[in-house]
C-alpha positions in Angstrom: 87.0 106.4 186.1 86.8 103.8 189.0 84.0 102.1 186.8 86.0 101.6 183.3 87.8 98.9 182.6 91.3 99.8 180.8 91.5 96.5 178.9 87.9 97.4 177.3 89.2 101.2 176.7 91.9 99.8 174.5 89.9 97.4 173.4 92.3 94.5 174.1 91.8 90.8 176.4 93.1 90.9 180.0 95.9 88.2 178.7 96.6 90.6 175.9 100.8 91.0 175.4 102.4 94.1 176.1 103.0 94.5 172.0 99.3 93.9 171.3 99.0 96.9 173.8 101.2 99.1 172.2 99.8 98.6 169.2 96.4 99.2 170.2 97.1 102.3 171.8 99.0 103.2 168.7 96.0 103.2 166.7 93.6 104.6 169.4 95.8 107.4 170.0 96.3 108.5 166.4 92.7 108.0 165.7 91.5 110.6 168.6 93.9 113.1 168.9 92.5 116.4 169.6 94.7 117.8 166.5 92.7 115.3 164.1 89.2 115.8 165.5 89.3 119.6 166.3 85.6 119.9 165.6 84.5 116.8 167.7 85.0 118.0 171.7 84.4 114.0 172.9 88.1 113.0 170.7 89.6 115.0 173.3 88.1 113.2 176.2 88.5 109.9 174.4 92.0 110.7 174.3 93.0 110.9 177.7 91.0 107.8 178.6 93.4 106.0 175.9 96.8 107.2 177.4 95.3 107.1 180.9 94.5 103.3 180.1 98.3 102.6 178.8 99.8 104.3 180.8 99.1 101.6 183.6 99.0 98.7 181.3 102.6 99.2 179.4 104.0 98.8 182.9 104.5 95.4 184.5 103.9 96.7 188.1 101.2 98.6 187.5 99.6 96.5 185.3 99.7 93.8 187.7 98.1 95.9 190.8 95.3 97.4 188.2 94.7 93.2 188.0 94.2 92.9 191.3 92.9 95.9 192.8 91.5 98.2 189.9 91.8 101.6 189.9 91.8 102.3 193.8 95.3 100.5 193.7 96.0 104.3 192.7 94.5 106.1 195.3 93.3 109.1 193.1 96.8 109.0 191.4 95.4 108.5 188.0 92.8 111.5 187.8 92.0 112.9 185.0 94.7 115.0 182.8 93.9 118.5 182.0 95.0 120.0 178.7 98.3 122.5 179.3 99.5 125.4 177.4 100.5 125.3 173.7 98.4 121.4 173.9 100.6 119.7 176.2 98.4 117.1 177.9 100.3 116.6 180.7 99.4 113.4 182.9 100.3 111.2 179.6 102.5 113.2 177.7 104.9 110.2 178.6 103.0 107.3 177.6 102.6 108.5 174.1 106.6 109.9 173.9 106.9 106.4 174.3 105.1 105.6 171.1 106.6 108.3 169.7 110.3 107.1 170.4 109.4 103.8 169.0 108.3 104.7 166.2 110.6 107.5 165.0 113.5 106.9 167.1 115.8 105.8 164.2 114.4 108.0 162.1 115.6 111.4 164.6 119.0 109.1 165.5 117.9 107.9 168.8 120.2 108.2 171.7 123.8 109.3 171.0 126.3 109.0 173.8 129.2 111.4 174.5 131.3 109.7 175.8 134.0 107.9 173.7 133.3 106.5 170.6 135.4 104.0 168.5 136.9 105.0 165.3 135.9 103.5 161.8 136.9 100.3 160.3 139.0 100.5 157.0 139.3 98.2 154.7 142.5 97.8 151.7 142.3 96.0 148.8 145.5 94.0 148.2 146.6 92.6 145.1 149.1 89.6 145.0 150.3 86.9 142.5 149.3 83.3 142.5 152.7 82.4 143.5 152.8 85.1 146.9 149.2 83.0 147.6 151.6 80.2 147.4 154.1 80.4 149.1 152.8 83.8 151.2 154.8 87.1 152.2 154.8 89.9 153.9 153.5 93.0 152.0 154.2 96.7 152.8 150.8 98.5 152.0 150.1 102.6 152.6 146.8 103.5 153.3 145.1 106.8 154.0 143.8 107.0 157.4 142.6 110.0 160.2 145.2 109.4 162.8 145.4 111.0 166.0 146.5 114.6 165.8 149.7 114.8 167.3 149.5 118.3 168.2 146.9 118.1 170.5 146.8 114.5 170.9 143.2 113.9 170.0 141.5 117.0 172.4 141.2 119.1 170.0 142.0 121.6 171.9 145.7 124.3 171.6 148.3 123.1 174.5 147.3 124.6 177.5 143.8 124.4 177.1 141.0 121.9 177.7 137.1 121.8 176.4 134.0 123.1 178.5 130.9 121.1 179.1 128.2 122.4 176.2 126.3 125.3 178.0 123.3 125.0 175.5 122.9 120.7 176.1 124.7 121.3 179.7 127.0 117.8 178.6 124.0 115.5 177.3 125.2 116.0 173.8 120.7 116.0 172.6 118.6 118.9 173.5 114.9 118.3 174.2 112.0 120.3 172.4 108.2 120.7 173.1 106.1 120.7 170.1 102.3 119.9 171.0 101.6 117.0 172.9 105.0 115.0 172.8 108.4 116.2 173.1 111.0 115.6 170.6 114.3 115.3 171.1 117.8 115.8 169.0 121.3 116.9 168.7 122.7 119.6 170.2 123.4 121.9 167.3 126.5 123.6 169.7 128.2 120.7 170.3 126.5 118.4 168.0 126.3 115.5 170.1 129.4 115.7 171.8 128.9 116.9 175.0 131.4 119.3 175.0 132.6 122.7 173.0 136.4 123.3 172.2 136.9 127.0 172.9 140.4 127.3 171.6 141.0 124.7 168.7 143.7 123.1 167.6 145.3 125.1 164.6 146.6 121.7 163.1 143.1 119.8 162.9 140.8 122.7 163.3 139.4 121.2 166.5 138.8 117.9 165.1 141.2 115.7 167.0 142.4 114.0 164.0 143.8 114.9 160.8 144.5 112.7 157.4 147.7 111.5 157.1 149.0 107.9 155.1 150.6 105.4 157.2 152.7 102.6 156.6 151.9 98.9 157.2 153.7 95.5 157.0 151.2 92.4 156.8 151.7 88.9 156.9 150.0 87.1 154.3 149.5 83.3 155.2 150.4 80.7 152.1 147.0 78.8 151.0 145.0 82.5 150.5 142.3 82.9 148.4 140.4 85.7 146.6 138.1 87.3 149.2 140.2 86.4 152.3 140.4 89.5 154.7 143.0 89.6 157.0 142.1 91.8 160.5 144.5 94.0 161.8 143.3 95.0 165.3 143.4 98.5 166.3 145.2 99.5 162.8 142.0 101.4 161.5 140.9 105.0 161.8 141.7 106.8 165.4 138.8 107.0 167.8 136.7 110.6 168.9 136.8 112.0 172.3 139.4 109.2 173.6 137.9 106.4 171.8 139.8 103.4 170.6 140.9 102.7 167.1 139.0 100.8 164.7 140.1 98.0 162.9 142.0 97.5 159.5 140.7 94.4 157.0 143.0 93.5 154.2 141.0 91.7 151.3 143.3 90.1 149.2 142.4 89.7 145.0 144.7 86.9 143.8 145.4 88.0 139.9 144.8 85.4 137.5 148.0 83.6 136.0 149.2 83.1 132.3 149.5 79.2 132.9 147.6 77.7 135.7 144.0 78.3 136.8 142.8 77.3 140.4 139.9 75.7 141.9 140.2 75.5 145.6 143.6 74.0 146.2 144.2 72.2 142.9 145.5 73.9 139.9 144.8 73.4 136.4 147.3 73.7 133.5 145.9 72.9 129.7 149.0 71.6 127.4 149.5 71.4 123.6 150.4 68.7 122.0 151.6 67.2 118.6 149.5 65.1 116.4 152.1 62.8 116.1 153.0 63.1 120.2 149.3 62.2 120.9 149.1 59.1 118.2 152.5 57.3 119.4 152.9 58.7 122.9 156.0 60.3 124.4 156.6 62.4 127.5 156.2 66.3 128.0 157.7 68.6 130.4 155.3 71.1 131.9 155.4 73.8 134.6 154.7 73.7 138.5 153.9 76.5 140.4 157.1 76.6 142.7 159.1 77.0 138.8 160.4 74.0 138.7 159.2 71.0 136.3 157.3 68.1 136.0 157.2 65.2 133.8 154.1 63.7 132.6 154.0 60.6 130.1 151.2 60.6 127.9 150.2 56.9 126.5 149.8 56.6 122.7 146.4 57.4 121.3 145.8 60.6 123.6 142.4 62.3 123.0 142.0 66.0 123.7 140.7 66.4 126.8 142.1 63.9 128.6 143.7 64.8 132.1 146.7 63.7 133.5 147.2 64.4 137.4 150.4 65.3 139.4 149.5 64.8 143.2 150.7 67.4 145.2 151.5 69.9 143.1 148.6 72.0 143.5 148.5 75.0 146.4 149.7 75.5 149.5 146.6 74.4 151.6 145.7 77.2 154.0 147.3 76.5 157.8 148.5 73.0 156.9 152.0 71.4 155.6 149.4 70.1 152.7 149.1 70.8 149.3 146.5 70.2 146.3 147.0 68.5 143.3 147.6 69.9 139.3 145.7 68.5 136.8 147.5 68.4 133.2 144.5 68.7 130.3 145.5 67.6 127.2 144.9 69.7 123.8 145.4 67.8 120.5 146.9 70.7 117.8 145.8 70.1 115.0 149.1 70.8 112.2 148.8 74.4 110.2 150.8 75.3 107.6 152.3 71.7 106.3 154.2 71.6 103.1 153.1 69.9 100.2 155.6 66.4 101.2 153.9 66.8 104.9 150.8 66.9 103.1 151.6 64.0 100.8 152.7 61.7 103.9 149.2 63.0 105.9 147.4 61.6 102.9 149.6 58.3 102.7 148.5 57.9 105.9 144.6 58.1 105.7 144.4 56.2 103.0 146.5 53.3 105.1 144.0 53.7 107.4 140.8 52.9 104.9 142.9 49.3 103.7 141.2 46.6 105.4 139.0 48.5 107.7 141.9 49.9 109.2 140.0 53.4 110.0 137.5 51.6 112.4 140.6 50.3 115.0 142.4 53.5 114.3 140.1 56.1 114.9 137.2 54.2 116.5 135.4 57.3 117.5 134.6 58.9 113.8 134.2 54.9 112.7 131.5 54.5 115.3 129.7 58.2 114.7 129.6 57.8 111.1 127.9 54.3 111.3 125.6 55.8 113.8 124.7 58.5 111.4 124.3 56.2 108.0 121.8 53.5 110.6 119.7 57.3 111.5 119.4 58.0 107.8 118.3 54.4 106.9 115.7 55.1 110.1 114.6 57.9 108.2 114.3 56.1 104.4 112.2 53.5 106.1 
């Protein structure tokens, strides 16, 4: 071996990065394993040169003596493998379990640890009023939750007795497996992945360490709160395994939409009716506020629909701050429904005062000016 060159057997530059070497070997490796070539005896060969090669260059020291004094940096350490029983190569089984791992690691669950392990995060859908995101509260909620069993106090275990390291994983919680070339590890299926085996459980949560119960919460809502807020309560979700701590509880608020006001941000938005006549000669109106109290606007003769009147600070709550948004009143024109025939008499009176003298044009300058507009496009058109 003292006269090949490793970088040349993977087929990579001496500056190559350690992922271009990986992936080299990947592909080198799965294209001469003995398994895929059984009727070509060099693949074999060829195979071992490939892991031999990687298995000094995927390691920094290594690599770096191999640099500077070849192969004799090794002193006969790195002779050739020999196939084992059942097609174990031994001599690089490792360097390609390392391929193997990378690639199929998350796939199999990688490495599980058994020691503690936090419990799950919940998370409670709240629904409150626009006025409670006004002016907050504090809200009782019940949520369903796996608590700590109180009869064993999370062991698992009946009083009296404790669990026994896993004899089949001896306490690693993953087992190991040969299969071929590589070795393939997974959970234990005694303990699975725990570690340990409960040998008298707990009659309350069948060895479990936690059972379902609901449990009762007060939460603080902040005034300002919006739809989507989530308030965290630390150490209020599910209970932990094995001594673990809780997880954590997330409140989501859904502020319901209200009958009169709509909200963007912290200003609100309330649309009032009005009177023909109201709009035409002007007046004042009373209109809501979201603390229930009332507010008066004056509206200034000749309101149009769609005009908006605003009321500063009499919006929402701004979130952490003394401040508060503003309402906007919009104004809707109602157009009169069922007038008797004298109301219908005095409407008409009243048009045709408006067509003496050009009266319609300074009364209702908007339908003067569209219709001229339209009778000018028509003579366009005639031309």
């Amino acid at each position: 071996m003292s006269d090949k060159d490793f970088y040349k057997i993977l087929g990579v530059e001496k500056d190559a990065s350690a992922e271009d070497i990986k992936k080299a070997y990947r592909k080198l490796a799965m294209q001469h394993h003995p398994d895929r070539n059984k009727d070509n005896p060099k693949a074999e060969e060829k195979f071992k040169e490939v892991n031999q090669a990687y298995d000094v260059l995927k390691d920094e020291q290594k690599r770096a003596a191999y640099d500077r004094y070849g192969i004799s940096a090794f002193d006969g350490s790195m002779g050739a493998a020999s196939p084992g029983a059942g097609g174990d190569f031994s001599g690089f089984g490792g360097a390609f379990s390392d391929i193997f791992e990378d690639m199929f690691g998350d796939f199999m669950g990688g490495r599980r640890r058994t020691g503690p392990v936090r419990g799950s995060d919940v998370q409670y859908t709240l629904e409150i009023t626009l006025e409670e995101a006004y002016n907050g509260k504090e809200a009782k909620i019940k949520i369903p939750l796996q608590d700590t069993c109180e009869t064993c106090n999370g062991s698992g275990s009946e009083s009296g007795t404790s669990s026994q390291g896993c004899p089949t994983c001896s306490g690693q919680g993953r087992i190991r497996q040969q299969q071929g070339f590589f070795t393939i590890e997974r959970t234990c299926p005694t303990c699975h992945g725990a570690g340990n085996v409960i040998t008298n459980p707990c009659k309350k949560c069948g060895g479990q360490g936690t059972v379902r119960k609901d449990k009762t919460l007060n939460v603080k809502i902040p005034a300002g709160v919006e739809t989507g807020r989530r308030i965290r309560l630390t150490g209020e979700g599910e209970a932990g395994q094995r001594g673990g701590p809780r997880g954590d509880l997330y409140v989501l608020l859904n502020v319901k939409p209200h009958k009169l006001f709509k909200r963007d941000g912290a200003n609100l938005y309330c649309r009032v009716p009005i009177t023909v006549t109201r709009a035409a000669l002007g007046g004042e109106v009373d209109v809501p506020t979201i603390e229930g109290k009332r507010a008066n606007v004056k509206v200034p003769p000749g309101t149009q629909t769609g005009q908006q009147f605003r009321i500063k600070g009499k919006g929402m709550t701004i979130l952490r701050s003394d401040s508060r948004g503003d309402m906007y009143i919009e104004i809707f024109v109602e157009t009169p429904v069922n007038l008797s025939k004298k109301q219908q008499d005095l409407l008409k009176q009243l048009d045709e005062s408006m067509d003496d003298g050009g009266a319609k044009s300074k009364n209702s300058p908007e339908s003067s000016g569209f219709f001229k507009k339209m009778r000018e496009f028509w003579g366009d058109l005639s031309d």
